[in-house]
Predicted model as a PDB file, atoms N, CA, C, CB and O in Angstrom, pLDDT in the B-factor column:
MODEL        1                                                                  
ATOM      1  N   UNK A   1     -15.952   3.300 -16.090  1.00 89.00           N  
ATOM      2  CA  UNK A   1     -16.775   3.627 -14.951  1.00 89.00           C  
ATOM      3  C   UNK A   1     -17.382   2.320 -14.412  1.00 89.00           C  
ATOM      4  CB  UNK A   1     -17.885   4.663 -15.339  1.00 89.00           C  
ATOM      5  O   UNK A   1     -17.805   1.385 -15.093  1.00 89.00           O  
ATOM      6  N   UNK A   2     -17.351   2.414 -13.106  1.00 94.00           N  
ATOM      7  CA  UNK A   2     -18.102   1.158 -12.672  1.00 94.00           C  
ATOM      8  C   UNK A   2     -19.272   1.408 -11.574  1.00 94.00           C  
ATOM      9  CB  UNK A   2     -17.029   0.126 -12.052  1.00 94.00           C  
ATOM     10  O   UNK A   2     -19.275   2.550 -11.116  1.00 94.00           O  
ATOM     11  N   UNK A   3     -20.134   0.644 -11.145  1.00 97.00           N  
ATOM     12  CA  UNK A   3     -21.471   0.930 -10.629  1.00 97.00           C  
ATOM     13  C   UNK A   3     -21.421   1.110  -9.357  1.00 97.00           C  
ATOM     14  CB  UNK A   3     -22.415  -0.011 -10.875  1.00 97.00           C  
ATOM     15  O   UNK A   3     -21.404   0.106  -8.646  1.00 97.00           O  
ATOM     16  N   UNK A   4     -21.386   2.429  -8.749  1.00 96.00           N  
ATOM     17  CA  UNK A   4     -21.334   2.792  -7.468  1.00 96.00           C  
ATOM     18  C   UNK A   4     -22.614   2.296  -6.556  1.00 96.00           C  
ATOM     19  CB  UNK A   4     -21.176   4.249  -7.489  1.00 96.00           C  
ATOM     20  O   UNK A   4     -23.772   2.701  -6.659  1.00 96.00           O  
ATOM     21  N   UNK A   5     -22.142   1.390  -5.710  1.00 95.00           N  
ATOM     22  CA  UNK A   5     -23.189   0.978  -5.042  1.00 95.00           C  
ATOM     23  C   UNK A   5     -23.279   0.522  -3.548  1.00 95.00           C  
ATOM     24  CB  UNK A   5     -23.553   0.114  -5.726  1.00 95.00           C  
ATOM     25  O   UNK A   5     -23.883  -0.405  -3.008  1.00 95.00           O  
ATOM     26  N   UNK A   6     -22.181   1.845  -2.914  1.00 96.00           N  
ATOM     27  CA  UNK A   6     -21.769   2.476  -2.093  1.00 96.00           C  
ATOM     28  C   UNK A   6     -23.211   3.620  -1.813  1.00 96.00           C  
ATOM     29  CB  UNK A   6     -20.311   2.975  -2.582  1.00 96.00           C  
ATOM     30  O   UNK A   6     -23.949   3.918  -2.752  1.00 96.00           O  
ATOM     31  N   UNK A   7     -23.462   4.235  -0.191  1.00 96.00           N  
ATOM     32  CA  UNK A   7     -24.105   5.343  -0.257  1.00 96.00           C  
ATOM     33  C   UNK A   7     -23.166   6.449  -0.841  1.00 96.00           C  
ATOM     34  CB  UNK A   7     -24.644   5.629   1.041  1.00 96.00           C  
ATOM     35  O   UNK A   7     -21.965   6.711  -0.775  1.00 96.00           O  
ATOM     36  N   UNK A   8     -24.178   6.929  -1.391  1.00 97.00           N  
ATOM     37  CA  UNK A   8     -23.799   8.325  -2.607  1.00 97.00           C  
ATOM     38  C   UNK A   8     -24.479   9.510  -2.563  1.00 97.00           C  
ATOM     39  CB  UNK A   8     -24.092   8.005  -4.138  1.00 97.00           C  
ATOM     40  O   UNK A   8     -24.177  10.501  -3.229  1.00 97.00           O  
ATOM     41  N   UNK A   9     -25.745   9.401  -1.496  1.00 96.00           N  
ATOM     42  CA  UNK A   9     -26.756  10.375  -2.504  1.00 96.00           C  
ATOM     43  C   UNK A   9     -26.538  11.111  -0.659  1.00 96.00           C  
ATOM     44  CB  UNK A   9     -28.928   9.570  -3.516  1.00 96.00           C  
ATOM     45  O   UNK A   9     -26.615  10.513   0.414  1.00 96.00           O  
ATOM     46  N   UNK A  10     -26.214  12.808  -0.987  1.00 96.00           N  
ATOM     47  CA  UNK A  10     -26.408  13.734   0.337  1.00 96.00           C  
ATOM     48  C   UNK A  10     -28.218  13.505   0.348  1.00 96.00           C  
ATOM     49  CB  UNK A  10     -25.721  15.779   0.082  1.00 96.00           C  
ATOM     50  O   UNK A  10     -28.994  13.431  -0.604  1.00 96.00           O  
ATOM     51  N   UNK A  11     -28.446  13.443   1.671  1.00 97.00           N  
ATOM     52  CA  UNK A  11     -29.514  13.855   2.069  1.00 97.00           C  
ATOM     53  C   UNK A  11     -30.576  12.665   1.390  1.00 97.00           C  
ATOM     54  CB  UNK A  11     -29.659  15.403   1.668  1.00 97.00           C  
ATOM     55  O   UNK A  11     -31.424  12.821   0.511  1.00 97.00           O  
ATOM     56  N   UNK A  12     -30.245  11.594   2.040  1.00 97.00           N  
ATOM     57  CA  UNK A  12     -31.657  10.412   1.178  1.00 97.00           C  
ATOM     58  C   UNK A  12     -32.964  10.442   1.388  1.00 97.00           C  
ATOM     59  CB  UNK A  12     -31.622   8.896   1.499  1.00 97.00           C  
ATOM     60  O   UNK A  12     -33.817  10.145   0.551  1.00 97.00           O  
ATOM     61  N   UNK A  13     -33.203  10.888   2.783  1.00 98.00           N  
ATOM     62  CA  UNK A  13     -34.325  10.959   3.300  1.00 98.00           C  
ATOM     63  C   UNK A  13     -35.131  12.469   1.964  1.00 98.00           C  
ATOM     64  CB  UNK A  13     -34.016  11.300   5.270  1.00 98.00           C  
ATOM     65  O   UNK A  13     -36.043  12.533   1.140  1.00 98.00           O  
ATOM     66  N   UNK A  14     -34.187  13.271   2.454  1.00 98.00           N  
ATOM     67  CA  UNK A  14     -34.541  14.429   1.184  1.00 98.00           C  
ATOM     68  C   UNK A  14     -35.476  14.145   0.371  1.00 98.00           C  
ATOM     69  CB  UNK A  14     -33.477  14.715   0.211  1.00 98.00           C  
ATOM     70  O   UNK A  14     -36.694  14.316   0.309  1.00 98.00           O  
ATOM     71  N   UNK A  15     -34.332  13.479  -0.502  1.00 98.00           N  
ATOM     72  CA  UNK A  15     -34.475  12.316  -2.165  1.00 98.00           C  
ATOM     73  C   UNK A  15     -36.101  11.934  -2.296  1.00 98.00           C  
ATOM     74  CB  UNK A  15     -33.396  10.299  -1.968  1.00 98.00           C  
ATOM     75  O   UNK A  15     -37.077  12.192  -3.000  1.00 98.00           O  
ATOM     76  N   UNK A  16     -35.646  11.001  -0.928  1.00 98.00           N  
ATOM     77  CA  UNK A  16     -37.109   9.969  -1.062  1.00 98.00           C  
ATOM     78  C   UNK A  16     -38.019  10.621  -0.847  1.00 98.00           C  
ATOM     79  CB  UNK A  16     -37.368   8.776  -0.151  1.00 98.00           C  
ATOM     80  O   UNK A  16     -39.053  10.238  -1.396  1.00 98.00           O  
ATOM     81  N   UNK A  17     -38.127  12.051   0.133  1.00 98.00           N  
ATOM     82  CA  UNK A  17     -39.152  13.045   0.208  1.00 98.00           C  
ATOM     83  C   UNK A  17     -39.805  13.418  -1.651  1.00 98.00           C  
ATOM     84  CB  UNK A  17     -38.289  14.546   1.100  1.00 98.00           C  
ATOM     85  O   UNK A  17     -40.521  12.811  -2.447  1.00 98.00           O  
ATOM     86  N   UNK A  18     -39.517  13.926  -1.652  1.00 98.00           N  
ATOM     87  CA  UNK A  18     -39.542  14.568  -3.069  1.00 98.00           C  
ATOM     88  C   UNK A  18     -39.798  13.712  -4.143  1.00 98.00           C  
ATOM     89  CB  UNK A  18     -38.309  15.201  -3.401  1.00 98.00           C  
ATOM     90  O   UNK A  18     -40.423  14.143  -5.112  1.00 98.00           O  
ATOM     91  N   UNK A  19     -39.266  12.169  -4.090  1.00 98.00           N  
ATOM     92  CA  UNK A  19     -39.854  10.952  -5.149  1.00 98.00           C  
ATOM     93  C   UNK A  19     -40.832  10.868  -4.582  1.00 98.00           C  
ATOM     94  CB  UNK A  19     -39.205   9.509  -5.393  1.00 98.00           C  
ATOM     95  O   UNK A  19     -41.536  11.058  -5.574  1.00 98.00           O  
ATOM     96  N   UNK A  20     -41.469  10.752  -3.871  1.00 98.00           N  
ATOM     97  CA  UNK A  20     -42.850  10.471  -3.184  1.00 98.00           C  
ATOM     98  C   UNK A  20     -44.082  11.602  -3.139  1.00 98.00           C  
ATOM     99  CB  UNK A  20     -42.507  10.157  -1.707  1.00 98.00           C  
ATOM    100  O   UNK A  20     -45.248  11.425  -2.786  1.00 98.00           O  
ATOM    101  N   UNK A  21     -43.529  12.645  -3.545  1.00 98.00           N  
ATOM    102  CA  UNK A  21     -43.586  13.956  -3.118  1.00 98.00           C  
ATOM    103  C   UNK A  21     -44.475  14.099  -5.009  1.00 98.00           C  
ATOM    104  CB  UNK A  21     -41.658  14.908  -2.529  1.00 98.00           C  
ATOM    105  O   UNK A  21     -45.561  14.630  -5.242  1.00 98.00           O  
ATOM    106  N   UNK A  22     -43.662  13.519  -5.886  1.00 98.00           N  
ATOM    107  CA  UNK A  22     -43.359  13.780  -7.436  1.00 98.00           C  
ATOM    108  C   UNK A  22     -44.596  13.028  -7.458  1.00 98.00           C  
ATOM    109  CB  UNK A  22     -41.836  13.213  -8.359  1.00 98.00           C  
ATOM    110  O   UNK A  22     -45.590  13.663  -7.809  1.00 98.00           O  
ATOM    111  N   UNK A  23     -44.815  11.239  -7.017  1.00 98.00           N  
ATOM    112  CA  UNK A  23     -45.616  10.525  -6.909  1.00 98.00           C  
ATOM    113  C   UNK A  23     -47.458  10.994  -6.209  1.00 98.00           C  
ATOM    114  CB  UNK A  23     -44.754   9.654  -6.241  1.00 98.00           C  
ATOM    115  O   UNK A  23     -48.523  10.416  -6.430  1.00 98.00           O  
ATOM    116  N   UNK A  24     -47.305  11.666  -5.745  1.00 98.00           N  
ATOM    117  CA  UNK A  24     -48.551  12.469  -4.837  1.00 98.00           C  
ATOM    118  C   UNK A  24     -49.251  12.185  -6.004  1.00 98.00           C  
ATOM    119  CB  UNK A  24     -48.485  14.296  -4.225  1.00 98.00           C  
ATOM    120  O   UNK A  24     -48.740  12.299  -7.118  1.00 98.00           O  
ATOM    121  N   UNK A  25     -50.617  11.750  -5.769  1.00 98.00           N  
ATOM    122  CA  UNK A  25     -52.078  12.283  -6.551  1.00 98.00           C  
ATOM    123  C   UNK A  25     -51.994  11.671  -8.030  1.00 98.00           C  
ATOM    124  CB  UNK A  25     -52.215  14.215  -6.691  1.00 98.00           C  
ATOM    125  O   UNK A  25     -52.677  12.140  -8.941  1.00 98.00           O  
ATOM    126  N   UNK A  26     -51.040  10.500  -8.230  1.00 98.00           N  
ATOM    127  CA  UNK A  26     -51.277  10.084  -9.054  1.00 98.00           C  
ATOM    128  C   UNK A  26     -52.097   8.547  -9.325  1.00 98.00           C  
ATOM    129  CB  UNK A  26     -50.296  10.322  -9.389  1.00 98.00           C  
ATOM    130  O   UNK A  26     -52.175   7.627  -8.510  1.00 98.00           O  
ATOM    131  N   UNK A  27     -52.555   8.577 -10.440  1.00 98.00           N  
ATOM    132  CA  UNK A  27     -52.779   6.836 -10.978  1.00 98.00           C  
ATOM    133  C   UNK A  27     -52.112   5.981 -10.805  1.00 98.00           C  
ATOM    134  CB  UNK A  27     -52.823   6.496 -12.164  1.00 98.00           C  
ATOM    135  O   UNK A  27     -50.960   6.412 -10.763  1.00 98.00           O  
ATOM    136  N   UNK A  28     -52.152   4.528 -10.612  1.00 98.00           N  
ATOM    137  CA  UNK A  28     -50.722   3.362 -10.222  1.00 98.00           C  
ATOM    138  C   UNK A  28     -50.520   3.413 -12.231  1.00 98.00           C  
ATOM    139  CB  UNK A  28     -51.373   0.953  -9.093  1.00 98.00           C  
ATOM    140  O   UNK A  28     -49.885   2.456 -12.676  1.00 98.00           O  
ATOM    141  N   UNK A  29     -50.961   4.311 -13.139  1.00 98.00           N  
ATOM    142  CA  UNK A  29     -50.739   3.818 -14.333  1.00 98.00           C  
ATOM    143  C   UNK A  29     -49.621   5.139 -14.750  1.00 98.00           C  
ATOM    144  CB  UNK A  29     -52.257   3.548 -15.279  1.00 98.00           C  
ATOM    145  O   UNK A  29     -48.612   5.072 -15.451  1.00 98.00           O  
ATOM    146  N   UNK A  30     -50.257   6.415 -13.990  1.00 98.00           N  
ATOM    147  CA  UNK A  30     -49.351   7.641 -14.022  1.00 98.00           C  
ATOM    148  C   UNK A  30     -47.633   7.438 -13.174  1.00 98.00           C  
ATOM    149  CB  UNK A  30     -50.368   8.927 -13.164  1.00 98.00           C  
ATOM    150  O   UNK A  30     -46.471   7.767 -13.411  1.00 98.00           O  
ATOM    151  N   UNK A  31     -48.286   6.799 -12.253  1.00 98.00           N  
ATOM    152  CA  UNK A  31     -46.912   6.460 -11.025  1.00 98.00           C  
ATOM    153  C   UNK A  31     -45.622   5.366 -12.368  1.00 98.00           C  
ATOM    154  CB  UNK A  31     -47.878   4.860  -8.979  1.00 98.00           C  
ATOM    155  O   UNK A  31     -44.519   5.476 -12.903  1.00 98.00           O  
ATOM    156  N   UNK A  32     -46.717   4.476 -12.294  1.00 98.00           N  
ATOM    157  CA  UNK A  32     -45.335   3.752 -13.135  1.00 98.00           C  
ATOM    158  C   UNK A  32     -44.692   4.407 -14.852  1.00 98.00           C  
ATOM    159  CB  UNK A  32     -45.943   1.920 -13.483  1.00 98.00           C  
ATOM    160  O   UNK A  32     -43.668   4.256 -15.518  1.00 98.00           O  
ATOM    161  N   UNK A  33     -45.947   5.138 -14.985  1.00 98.00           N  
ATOM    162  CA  UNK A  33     -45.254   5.889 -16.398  1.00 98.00           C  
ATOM    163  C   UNK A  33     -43.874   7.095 -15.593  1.00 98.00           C  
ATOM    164  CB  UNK A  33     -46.951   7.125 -17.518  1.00 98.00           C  
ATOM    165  O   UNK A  33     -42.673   7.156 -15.856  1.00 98.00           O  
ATOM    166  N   UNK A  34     -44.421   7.629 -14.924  1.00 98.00           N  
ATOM    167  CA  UNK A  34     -43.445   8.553 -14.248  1.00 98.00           C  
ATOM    168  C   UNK A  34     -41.840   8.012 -13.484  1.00 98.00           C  
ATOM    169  CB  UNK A  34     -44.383   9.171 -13.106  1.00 98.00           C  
ATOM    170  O   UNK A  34     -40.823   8.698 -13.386  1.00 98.00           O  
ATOM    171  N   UNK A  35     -42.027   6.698 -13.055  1.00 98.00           N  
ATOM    172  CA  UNK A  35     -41.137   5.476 -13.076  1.00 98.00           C  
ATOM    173  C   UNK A  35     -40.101   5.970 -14.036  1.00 98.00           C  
ATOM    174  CB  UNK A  35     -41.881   4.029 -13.563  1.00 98.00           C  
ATOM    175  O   UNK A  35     -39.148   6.746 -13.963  1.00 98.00           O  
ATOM    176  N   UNK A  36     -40.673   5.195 -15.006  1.00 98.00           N  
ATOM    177  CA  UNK A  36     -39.840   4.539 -16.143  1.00 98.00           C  
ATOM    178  C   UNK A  36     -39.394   5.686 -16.787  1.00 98.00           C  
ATOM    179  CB  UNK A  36     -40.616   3.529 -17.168  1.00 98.00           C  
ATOM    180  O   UNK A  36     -38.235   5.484 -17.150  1.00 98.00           O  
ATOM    181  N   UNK A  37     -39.883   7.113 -17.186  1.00 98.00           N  
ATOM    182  CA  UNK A  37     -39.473   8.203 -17.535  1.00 98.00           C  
ATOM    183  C   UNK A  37     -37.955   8.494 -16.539  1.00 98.00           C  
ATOM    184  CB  UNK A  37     -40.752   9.213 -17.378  1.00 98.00           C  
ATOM    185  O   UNK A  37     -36.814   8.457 -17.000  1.00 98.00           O  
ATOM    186  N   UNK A  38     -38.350   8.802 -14.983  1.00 98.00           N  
ATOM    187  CA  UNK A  38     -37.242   9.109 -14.653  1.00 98.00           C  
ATOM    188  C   UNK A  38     -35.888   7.403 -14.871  1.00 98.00           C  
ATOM    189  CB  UNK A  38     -37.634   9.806 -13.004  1.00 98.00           C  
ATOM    190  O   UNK A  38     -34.682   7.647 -14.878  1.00 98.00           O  
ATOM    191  N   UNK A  39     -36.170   6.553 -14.954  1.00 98.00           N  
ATOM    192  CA  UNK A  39     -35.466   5.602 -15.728  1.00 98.00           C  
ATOM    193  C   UNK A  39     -34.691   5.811 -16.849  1.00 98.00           C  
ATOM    194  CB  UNK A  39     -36.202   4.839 -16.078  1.00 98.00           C  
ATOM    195  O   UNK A  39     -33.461   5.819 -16.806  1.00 98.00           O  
ATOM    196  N   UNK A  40     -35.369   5.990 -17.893  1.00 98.00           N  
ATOM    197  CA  UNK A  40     -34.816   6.079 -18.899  1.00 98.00           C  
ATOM    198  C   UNK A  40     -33.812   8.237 -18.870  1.00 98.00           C  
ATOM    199  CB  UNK A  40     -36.312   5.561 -20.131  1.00 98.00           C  
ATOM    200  O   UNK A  40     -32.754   8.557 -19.411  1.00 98.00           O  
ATOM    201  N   UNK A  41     -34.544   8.916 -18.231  1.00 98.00           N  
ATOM    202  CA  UNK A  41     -33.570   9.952 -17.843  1.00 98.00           C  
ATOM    203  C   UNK A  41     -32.367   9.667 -17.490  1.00 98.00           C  
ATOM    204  CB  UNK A  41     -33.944  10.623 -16.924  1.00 98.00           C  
ATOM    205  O   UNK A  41     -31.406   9.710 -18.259  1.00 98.00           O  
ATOM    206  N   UNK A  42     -32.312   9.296 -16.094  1.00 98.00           N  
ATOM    207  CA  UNK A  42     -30.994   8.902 -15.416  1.00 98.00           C  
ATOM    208  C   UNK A  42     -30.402   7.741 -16.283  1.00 98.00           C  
ATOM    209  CB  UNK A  42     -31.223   8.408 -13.807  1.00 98.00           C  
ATOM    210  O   UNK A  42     -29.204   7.704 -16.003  1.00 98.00           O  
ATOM    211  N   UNK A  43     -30.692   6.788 -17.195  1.00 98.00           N  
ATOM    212  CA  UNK A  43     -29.713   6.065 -17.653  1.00 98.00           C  
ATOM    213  C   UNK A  43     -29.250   6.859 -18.894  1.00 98.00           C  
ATOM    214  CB  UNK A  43     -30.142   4.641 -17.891  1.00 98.00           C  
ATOM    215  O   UNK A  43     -28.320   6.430 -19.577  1.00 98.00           O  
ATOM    216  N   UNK A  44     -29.801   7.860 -19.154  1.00 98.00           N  
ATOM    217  CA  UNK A  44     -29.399   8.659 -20.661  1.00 98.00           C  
ATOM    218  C   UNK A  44     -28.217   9.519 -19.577  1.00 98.00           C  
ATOM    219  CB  UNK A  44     -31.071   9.941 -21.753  1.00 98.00           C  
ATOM    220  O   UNK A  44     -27.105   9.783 -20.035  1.00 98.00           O  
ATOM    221  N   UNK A  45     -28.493   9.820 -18.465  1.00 97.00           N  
ATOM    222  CA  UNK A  45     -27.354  10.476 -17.956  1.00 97.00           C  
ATOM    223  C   UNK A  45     -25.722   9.899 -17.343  1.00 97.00           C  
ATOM    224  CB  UNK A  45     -27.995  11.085 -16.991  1.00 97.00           C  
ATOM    225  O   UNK A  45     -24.577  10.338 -17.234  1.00 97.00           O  
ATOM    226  N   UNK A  46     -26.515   8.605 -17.042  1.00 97.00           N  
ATOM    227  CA  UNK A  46     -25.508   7.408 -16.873  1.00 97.00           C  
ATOM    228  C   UNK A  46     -24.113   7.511 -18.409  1.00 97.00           C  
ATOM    229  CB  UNK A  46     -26.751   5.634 -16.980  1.00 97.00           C  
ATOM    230  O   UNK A  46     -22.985   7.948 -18.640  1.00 97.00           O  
ATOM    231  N   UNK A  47     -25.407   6.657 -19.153  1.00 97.00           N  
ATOM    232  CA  UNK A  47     -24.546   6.474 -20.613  1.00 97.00           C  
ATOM    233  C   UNK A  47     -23.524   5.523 -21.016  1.00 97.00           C  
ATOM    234  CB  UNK A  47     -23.844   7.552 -20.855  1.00 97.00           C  
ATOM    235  O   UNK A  47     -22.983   5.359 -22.109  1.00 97.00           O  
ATOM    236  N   UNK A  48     -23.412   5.078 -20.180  1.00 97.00           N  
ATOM    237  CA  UNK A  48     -22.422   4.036 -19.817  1.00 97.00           C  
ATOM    238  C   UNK A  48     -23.253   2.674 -19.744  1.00 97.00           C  
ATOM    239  CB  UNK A  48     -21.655   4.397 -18.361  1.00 97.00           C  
ATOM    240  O   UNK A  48     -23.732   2.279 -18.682  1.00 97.00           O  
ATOM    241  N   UNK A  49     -23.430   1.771 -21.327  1.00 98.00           N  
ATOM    242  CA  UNK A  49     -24.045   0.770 -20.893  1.00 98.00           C  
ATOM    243  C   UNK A  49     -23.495  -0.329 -19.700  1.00 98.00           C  
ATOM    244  CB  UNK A  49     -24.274   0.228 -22.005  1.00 98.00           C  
ATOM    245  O   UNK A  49     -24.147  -1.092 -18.987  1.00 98.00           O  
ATOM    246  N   UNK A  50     -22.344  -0.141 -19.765  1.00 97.00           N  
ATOM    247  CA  UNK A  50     -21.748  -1.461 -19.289  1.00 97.00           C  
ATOM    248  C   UNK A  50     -21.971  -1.505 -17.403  1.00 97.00           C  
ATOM    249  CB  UNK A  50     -19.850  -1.470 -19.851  1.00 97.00           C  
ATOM    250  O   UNK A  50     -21.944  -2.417 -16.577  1.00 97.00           O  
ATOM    251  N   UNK A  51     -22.190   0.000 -17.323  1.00 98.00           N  
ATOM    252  CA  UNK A  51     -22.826  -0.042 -15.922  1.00 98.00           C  
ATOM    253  C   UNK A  51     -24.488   0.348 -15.720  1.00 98.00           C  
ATOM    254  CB  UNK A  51     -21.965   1.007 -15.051  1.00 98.00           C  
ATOM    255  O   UNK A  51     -24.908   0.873 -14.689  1.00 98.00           O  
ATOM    256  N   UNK A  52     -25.154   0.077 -16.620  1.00 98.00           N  
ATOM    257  CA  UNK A  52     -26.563   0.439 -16.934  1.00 98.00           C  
ATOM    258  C   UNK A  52     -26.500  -1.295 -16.642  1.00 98.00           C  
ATOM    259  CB  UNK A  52     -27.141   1.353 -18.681  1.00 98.00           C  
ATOM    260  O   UNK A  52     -26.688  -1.493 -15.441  1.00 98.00           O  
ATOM    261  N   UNK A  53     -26.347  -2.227 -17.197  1.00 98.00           N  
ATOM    262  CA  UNK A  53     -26.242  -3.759 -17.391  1.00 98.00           C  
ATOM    263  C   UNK A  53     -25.723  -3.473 -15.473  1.00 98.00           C  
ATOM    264  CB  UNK A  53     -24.783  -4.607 -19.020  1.00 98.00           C  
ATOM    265  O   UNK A  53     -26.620  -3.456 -14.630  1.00 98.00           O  
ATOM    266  N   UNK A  54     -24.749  -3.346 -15.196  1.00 97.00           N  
ATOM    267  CA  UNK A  54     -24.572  -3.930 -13.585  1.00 97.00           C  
ATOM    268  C   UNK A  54     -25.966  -3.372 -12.872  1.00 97.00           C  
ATOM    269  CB  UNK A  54     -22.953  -3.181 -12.640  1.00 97.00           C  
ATOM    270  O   UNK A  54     -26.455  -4.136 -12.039  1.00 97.00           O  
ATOM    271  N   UNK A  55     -26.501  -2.394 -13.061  1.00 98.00           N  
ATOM    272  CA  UNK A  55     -27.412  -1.706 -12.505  1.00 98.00           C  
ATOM    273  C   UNK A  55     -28.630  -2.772 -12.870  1.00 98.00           C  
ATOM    274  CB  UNK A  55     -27.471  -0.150 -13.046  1.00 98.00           C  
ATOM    275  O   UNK A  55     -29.332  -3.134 -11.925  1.00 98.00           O  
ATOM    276  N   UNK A  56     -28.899  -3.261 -14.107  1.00 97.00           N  
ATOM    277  CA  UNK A  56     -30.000  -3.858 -13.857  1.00 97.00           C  
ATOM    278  C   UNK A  56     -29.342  -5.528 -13.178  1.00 97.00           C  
ATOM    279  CB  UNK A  56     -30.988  -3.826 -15.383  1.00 97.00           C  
ATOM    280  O   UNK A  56     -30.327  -6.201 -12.876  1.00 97.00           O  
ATOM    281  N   UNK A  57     -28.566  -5.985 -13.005  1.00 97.00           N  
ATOM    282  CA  UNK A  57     -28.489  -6.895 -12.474  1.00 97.00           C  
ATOM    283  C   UNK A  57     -28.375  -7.101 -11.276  1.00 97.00           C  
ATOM    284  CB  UNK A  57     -27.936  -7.283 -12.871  1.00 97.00           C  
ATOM    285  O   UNK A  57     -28.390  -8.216 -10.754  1.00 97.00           O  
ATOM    286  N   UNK A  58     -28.214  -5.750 -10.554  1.00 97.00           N  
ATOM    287  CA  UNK A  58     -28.052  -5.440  -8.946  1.00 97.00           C  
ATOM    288  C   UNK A  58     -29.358  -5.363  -8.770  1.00 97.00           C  
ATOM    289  CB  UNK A  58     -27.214  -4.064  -8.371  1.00 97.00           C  
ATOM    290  O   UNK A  58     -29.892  -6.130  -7.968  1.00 97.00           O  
ATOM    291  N   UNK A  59     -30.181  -4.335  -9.554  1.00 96.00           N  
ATOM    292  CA  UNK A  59     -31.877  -4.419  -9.079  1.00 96.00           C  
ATOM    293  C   UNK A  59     -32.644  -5.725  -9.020  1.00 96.00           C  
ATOM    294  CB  UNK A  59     -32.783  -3.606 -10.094  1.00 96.00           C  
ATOM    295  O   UNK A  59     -33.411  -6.070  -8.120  1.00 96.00           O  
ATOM    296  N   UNK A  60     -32.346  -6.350 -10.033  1.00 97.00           N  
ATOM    297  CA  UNK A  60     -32.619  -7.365 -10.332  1.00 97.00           C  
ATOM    298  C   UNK A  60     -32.339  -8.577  -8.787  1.00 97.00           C  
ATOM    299  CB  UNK A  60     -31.800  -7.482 -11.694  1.00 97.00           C  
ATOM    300  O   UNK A  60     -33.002  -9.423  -8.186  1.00 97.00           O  
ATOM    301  N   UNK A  61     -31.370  -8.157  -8.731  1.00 92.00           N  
ATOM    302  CA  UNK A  61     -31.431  -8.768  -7.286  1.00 92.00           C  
ATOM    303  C   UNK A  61     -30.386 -10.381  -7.330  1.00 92.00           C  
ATOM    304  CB  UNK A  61     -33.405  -9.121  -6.869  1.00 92.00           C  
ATOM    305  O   UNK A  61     -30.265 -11.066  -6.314  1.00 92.00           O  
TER     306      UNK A  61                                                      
ENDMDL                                                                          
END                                                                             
């Protein structure tokens, strides 16, 4: 598998509704715990280190 980094996601505006949406009414200490949770979710769903590694090197910038 390799790191799709192509648009992928139906409906982004959606997406970002609803991450922001998830984010509402929280602490900047709750926001980034809630971060890193859905982080470590989606890379347990990934599973694939070798594109978990492209992923952080694309964020990474």
């Amino acid at each position: 598998m390799t790191l799709n980094t192509q648009p992928n996601l139906r409906d982004p505006d959606d997406f970002y509704d609803e991450l922001l949406a998830a984010h509402h009414g929280l602490s900047k200490d709750q926001s980034d715990a809630l971060n890193a949770r859905l982080i470590l979710v989606l890379a347990n769903h990934i599973g694939d280190r070798e594109v978990l590694r492209a992923a952080l090197k694309a964020a990474a910038g």
